[in-house]
N, CA, C and O atoms as a Tinker XYZ file with bonds, in Angstrom:
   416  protein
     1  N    -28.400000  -33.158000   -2.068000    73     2
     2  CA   -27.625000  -32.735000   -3.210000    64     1     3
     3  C    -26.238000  -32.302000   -2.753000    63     2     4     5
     4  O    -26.039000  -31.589000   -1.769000    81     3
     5  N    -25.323000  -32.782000   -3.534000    73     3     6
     6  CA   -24.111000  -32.372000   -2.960000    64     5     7
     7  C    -23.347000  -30.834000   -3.327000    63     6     8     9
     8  O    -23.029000  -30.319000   -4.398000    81     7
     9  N    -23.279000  -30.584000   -2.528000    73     7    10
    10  CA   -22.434000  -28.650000   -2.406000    64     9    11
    11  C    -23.823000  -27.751000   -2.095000    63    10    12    13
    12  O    -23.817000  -26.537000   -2.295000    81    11
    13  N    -24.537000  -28.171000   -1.790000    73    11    14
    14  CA   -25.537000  -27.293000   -1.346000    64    13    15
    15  C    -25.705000  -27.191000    0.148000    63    14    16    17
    16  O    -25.901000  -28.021000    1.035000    81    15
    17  N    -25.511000  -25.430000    0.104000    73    15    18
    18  CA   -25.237000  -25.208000    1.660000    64    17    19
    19  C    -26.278000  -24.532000    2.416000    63    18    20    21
    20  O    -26.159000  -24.331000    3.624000    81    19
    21  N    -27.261000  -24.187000    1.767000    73    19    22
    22  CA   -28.485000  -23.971000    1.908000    64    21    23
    23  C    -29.206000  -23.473000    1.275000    63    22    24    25
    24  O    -28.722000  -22.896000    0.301000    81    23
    25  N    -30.847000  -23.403000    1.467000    73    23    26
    26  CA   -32.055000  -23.455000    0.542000    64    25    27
    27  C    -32.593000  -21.743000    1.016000    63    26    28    29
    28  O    -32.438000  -21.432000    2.196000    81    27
    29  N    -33.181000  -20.756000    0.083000    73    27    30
    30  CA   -33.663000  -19.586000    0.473000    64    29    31
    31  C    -35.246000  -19.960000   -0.510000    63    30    32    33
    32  O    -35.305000  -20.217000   -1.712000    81    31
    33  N    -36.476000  -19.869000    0.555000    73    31    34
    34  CA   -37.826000  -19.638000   -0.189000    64    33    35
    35  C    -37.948000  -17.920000   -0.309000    63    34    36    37
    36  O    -37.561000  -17.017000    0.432000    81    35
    37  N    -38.560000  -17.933000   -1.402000    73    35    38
    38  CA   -39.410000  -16.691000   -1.017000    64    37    39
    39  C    -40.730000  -16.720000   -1.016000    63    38    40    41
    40  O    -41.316000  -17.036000   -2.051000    81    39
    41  N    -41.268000  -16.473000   -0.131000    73    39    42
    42  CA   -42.742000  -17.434000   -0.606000    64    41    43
    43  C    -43.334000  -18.317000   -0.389000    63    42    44    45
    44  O    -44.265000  -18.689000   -1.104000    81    43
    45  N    -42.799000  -19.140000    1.103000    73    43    46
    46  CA   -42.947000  -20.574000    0.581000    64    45    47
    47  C    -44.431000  -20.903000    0.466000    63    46    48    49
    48  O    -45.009000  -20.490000    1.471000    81    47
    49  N    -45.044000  -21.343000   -0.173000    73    47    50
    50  CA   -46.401000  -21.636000   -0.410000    64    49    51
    51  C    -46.823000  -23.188000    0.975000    63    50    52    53
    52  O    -46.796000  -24.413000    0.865000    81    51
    53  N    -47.142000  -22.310000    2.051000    73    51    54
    54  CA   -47.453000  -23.356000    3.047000    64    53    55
    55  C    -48.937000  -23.880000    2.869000    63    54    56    57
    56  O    -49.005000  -25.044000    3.265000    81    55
    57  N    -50.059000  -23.432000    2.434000    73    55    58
    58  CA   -50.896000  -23.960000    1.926000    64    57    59
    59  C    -51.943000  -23.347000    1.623000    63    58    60    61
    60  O    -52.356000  -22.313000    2.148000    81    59
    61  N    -52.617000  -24.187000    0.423000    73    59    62
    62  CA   -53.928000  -23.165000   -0.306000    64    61    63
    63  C    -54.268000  -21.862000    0.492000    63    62    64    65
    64  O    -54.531000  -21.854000    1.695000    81    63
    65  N    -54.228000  -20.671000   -0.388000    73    63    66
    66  CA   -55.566000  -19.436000    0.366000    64    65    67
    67  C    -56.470000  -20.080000    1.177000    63    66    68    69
    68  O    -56.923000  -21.200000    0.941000    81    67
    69  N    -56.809000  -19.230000    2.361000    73    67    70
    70  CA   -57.843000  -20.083000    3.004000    64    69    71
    71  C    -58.473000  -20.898000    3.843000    63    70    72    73
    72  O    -59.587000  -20.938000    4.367000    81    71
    73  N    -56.853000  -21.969000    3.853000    73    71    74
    74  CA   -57.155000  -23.290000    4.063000    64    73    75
    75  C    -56.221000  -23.604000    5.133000    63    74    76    77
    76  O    -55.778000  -24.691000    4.760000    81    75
    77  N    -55.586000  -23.291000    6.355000    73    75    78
    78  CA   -54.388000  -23.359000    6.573000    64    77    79
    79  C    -54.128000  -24.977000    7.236000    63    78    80    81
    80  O    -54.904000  -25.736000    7.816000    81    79
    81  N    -52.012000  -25.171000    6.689000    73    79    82
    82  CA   -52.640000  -26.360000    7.185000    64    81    83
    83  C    -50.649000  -26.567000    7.530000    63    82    84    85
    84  O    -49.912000  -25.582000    7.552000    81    83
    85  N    -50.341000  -27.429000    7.667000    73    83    86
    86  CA   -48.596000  -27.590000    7.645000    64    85    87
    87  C    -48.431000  -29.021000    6.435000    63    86    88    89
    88  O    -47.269000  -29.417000    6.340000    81    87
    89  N    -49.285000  -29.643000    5.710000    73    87    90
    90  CA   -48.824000  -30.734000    4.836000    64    89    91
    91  C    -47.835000  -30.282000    3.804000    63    90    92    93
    92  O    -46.878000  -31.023000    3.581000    81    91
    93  N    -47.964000  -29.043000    3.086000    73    91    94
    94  CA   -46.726000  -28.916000    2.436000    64    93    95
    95  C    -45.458000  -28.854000    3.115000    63    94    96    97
    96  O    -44.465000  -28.598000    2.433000    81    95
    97  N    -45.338000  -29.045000    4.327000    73    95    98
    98  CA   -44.203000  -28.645000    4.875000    64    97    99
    99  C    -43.443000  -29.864000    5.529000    63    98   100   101
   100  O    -42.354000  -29.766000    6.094000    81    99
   101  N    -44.155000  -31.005000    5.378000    73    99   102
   102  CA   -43.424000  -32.142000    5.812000    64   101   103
   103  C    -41.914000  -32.911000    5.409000    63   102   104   105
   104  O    -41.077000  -33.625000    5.961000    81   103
   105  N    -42.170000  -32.228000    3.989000    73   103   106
   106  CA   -40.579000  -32.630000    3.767000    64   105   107
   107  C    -39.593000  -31.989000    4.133000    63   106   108   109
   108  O    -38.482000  -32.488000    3.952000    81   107
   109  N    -39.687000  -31.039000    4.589000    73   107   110
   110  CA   -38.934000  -29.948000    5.045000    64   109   111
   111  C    -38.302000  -30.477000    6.211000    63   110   112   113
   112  O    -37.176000  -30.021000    6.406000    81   111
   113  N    -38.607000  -31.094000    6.821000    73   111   114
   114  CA   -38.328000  -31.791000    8.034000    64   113   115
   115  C    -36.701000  -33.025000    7.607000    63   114   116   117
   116  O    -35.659000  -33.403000    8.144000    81   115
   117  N    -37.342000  -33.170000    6.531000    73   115   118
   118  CA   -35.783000  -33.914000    5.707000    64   117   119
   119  C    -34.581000  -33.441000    5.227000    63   118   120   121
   120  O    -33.578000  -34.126000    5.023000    81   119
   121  N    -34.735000  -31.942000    5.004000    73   119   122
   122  CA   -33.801000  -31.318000    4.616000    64   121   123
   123  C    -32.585000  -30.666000    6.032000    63   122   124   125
   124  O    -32.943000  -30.077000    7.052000    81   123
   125  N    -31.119000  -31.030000    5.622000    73   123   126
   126  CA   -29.943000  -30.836000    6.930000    64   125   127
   127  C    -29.528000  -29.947000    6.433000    63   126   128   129
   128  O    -28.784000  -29.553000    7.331000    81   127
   129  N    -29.358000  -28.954000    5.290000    73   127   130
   130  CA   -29.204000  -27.637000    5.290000    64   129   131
   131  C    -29.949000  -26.839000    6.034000    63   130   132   133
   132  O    -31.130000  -27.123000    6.237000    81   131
   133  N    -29.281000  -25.534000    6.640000    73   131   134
   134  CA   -29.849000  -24.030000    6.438000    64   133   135
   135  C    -30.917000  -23.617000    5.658000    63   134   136   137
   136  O    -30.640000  -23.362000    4.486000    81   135
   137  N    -32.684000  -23.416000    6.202000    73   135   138
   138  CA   -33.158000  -22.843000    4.956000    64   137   139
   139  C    -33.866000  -21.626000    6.022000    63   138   140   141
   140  O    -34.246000  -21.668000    7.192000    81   139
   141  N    -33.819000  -20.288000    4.722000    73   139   142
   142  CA   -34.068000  -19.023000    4.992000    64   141   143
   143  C    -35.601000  -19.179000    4.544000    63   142   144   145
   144  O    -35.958000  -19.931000    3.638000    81   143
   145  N    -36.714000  -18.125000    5.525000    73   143   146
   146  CA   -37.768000  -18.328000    4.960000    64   145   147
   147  C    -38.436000  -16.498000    4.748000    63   146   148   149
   148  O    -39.064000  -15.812000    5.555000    81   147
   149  N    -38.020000  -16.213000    3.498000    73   147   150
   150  CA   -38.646000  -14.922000    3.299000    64   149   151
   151  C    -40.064000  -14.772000    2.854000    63   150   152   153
   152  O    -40.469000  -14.951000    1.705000    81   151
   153  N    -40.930000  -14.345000    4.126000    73   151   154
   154  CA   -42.518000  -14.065000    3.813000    64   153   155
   155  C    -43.170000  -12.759000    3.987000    63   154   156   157
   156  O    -42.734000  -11.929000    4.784000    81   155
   157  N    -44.054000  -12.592000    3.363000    73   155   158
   158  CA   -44.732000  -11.335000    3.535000    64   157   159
   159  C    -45.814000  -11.691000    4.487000    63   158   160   161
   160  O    -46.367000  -12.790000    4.454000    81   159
   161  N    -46.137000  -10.676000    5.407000    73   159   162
   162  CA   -47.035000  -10.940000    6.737000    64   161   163
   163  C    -48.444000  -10.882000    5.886000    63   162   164   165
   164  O    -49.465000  -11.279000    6.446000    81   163
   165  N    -48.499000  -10.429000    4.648000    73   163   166
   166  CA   -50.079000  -10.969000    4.407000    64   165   167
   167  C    -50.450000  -11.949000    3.672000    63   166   168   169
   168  O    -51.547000  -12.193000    3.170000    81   167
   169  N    -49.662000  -12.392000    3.644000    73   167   170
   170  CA   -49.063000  -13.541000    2.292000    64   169   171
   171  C    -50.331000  -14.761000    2.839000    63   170   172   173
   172  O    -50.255000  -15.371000    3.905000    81   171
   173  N    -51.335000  -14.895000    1.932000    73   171   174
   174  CA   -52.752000  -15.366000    2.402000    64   173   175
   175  C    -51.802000  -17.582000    2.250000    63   174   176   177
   176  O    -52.236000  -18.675000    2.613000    81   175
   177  N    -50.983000  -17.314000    1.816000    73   175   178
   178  CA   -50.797000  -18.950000    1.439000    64   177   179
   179  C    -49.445000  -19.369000    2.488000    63   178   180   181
   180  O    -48.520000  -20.175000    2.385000    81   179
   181  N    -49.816000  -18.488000    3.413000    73   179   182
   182  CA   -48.714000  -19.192000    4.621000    64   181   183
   183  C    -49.342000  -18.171000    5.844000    63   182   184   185
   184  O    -49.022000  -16.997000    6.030000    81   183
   185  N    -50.531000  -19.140000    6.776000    73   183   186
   186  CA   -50.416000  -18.109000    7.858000    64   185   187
   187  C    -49.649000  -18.089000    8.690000    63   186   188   189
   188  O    -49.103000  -19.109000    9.111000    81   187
   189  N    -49.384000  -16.705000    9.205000    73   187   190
   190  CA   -47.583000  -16.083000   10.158000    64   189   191
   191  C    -47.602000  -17.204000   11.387000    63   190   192   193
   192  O    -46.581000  -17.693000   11.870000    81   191
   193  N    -49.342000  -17.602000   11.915000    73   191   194
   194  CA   -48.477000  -18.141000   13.308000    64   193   195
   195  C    -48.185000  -19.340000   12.980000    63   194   196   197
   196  O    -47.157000  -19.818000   13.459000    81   195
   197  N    -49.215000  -20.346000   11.848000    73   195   198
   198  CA   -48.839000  -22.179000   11.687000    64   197   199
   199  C    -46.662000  -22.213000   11.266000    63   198   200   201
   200  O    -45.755000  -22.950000   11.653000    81   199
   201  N    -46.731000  -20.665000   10.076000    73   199   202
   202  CA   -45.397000  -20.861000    9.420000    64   201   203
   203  C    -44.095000  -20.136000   10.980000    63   202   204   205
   204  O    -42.877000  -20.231000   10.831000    81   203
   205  N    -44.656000  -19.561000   12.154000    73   203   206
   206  CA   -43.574000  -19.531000   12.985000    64   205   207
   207  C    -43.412000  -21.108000   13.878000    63   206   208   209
   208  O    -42.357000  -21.577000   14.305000    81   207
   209  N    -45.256000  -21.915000   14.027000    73   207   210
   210  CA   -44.357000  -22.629000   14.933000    64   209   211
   211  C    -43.668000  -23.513000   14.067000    63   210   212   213
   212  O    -42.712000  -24.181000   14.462000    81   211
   213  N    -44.176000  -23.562000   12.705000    73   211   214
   214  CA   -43.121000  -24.653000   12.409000    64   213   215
   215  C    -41.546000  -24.438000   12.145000    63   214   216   217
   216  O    -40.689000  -25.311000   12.008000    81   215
   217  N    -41.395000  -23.017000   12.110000    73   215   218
   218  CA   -39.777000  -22.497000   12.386000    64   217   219
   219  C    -39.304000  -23.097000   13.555000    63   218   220   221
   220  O    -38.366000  -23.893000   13.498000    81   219
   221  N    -39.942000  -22.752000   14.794000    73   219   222
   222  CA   -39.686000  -23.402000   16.212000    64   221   223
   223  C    -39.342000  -24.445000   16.246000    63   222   224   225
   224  O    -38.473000  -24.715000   17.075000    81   223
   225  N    -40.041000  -25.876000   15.062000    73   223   226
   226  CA   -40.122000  -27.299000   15.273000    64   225   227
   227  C    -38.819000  -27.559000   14.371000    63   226   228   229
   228  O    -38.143000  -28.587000   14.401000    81   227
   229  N    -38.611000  -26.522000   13.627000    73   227   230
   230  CA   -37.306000  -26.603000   11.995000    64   229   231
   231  C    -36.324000  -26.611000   13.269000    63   230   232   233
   232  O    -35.923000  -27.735000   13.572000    81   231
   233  N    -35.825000  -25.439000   14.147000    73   231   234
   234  CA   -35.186000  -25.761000   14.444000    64   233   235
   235  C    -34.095000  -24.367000   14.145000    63   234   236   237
   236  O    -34.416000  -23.473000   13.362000    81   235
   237  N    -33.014000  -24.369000   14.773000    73   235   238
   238  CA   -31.941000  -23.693000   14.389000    64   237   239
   239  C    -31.256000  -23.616000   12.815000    63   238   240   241
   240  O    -30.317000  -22.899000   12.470000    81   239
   241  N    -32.045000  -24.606000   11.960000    73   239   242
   242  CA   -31.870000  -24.977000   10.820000    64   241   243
   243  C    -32.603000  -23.922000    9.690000    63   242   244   245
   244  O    -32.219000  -23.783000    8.529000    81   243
   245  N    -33.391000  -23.438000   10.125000    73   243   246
   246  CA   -34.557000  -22.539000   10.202000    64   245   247
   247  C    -34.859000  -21.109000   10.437000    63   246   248   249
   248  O    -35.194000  -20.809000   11.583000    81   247
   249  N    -34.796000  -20.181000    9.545000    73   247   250
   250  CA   -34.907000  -18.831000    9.834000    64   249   251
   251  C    -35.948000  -17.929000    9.029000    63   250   252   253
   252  O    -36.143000  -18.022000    7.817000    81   251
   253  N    -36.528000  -17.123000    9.814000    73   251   254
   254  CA   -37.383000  -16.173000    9.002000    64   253   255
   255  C    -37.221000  -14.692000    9.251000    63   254   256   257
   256  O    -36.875000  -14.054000   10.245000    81   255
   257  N    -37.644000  -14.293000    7.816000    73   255   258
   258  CA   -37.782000  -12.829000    7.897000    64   257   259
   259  C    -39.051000  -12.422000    7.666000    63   258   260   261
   260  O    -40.042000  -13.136000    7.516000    81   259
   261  N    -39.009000  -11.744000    7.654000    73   259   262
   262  CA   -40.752000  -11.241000    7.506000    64   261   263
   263  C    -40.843000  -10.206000    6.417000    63   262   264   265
   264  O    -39.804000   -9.547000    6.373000    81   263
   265  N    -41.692000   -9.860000    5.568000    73   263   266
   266  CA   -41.538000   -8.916000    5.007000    64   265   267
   267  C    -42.665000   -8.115000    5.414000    63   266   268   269
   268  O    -43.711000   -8.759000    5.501000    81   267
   269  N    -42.751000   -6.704000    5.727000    73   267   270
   270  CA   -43.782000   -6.411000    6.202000    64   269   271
   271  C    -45.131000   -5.661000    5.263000    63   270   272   273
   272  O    -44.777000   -4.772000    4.489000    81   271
   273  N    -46.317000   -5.923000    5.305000    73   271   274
   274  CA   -47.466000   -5.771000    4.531000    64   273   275
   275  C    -47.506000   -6.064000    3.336000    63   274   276   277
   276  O    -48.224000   -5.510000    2.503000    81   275
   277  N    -46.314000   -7.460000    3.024000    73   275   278
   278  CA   -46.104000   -7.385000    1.920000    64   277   279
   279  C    -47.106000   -9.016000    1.428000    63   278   280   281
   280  O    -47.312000   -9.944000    2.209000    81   279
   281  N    -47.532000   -8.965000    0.114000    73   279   282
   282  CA   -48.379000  -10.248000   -0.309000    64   281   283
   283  C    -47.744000  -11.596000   -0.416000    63   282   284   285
   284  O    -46.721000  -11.752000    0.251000    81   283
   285  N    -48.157000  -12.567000   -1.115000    73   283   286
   286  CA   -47.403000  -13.842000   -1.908000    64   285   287
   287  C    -46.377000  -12.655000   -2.565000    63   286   288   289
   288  O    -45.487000  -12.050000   -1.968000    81   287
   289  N    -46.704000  -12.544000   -3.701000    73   287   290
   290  CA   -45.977000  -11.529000   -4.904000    64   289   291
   291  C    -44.989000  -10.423000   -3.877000    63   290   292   293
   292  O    -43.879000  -10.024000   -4.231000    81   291
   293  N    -45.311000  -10.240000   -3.237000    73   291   294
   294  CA   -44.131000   -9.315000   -2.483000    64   293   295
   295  C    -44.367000   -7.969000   -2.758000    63   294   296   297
   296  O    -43.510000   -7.104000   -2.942000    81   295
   297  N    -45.650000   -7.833000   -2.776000    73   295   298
   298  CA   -46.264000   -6.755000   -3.553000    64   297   299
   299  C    -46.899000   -5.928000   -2.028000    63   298   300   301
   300  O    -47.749000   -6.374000   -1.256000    81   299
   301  N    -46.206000   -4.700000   -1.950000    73   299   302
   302  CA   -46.445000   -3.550000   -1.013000    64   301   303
   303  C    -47.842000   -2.405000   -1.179000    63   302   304   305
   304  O    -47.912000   -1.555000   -2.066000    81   303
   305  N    -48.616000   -2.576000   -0.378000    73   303   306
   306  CA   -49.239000   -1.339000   -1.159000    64   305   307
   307  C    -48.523000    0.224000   -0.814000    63   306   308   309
   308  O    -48.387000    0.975000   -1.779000    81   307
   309  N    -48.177000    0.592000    0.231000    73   307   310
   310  CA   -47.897000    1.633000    0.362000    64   309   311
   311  C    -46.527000    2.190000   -0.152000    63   310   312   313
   312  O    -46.153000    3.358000   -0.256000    81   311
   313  N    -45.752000    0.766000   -0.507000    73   311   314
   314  CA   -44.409000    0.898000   -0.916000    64   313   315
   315  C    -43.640000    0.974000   -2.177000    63   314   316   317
   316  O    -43.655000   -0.202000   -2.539000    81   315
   317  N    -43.028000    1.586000   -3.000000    73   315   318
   318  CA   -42.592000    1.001000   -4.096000    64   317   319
   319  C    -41.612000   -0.254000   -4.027000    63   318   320   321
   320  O    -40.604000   -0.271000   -3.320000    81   319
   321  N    -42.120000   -1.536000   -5.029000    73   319   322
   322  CA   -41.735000   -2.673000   -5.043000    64   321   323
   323  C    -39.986000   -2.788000   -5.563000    63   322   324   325
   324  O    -39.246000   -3.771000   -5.538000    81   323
   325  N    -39.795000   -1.817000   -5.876000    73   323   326
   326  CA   -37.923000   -1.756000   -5.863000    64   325   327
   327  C    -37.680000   -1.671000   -4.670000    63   326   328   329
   328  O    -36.715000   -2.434000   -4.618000    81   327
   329  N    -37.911000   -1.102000   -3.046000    73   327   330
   330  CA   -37.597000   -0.741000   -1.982000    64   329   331
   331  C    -37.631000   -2.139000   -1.623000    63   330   332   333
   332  O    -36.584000   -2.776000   -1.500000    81   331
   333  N    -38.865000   -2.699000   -1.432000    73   331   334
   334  CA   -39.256000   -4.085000   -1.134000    64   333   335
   335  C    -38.594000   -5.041000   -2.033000    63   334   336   337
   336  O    -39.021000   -6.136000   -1.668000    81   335
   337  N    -37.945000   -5.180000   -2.815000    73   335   338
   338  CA   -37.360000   -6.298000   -3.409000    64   337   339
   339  C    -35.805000   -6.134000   -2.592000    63   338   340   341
   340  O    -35.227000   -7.036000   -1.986000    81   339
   341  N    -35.249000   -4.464000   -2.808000    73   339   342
   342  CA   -33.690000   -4.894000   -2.390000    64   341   343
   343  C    -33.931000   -4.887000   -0.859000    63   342   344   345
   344  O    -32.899000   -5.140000   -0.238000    81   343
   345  N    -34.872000   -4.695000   -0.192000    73   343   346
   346  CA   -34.610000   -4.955000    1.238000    64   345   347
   347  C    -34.270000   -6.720000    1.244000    63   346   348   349
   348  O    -33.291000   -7.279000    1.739000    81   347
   349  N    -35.617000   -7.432000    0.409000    73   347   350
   350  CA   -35.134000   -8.892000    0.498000    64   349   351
   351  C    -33.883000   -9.284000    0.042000    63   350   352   353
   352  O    -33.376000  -10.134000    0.774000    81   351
   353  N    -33.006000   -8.862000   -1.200000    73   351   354
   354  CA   -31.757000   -9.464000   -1.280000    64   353   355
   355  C    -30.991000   -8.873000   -0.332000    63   354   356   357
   356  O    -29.890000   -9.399000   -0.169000    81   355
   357  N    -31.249000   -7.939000    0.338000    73   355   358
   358  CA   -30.014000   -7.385000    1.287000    64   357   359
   359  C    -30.524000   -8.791000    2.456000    63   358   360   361
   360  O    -29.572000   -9.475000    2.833000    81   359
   361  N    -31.650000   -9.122000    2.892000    73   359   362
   362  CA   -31.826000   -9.845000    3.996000    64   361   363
   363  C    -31.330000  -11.272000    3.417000    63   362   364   365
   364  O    -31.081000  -12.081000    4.311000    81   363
   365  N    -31.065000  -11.914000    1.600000    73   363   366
   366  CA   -30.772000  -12.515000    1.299000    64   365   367
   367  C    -29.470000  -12.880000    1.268000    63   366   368   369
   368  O    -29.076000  -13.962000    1.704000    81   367
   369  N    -28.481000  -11.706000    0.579000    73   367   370
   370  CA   -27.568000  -11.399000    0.901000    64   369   371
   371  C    -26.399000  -12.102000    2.050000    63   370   372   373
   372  O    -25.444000  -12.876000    1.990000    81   371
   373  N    -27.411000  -11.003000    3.509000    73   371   374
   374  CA   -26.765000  -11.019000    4.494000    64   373   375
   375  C    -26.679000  -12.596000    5.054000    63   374   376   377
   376  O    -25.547000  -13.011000    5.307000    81   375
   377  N    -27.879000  -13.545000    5.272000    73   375   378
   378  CA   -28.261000  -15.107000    5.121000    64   377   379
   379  C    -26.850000  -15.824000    4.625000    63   378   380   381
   380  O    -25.934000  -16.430000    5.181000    81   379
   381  N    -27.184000  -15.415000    3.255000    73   379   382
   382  CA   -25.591000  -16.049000    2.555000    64   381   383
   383  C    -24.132000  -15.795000    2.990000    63   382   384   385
   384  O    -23.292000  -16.657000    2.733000    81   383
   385  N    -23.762000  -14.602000    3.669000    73   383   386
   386  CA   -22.511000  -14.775000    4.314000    64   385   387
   387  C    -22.112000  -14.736000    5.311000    63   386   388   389
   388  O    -20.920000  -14.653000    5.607000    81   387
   389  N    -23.564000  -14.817000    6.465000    73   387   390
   390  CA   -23.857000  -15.564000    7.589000    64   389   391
   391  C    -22.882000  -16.784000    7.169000    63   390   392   393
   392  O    -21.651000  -16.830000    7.159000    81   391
   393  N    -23.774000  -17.684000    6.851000    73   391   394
   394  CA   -24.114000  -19.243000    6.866000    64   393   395
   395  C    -22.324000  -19.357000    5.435000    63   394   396   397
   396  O    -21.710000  -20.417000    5.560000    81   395
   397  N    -21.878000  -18.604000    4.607000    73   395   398
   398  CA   -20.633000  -18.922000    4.381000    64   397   399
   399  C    -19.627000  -18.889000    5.649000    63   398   400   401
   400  O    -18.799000  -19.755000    5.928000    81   399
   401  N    -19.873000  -17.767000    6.306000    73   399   402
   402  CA   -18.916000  -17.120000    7.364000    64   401   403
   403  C    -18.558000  -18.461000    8.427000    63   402   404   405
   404  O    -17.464000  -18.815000    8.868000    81   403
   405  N    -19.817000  -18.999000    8.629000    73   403   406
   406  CA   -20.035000  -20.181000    9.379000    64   405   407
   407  C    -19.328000  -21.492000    8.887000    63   406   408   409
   408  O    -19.676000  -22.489000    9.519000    81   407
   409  N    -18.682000  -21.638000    8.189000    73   407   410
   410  CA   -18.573000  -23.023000    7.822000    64   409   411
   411  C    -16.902000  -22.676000    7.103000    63   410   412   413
   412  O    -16.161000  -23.570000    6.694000    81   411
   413  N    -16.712000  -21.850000    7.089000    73   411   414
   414  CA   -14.887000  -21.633000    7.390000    64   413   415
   415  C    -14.337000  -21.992000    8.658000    63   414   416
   416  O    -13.132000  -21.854000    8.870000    81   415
């Protein structure tokens, strides 16, 4: 797509509860933008180690944050979910004028 300078998931749904696997993630491999990958470490539909190596295989193209104890939903138990949301746009945020900063 043209003017698109990069892609931010939140979430990315790497595969069924359960089931772990990397097939949703093959197209990803097609994409030459920057994509940010914001996950929660319990997030049952992307496990942390299949979704780091495939950061490793993405490439410099490729970045993650982690959110910590947080679900799919981004849902904290110990935390209130306003704390946990602006931590992600601040980590969103910061992503975006990275990757502007970069290309001046």
């Amino acid at each position: 797509m043209p003017g698109v300078r990069g892609l931010v998931f939140l979430g990315f749904p790497l595969h069924p509860a359960g089931r772990p696997s990397e097939e949703r993630a093959v197209h990803l491999f097609q994409v030459e933008v920057p994509m940010l990958f914001l996950q929660g470490t319990r997030d049952r539909l992307a496990d942390l180690g299949l979704l780091e190596r495939l950061m490793e295989r993405l490439g410099t193209r490729a970045s993650l944050r982690l959110v910590q104890d947080a679900d799919h939903s981004f849902r904290v138990p110990a935390r209130a979910d306003a704390v946990v949301k602006g931590e992600m746009m601040d980590a969103v945020a910061e992503w975006i004028f990275a990757l502007i900063s970069r290309r001046r």
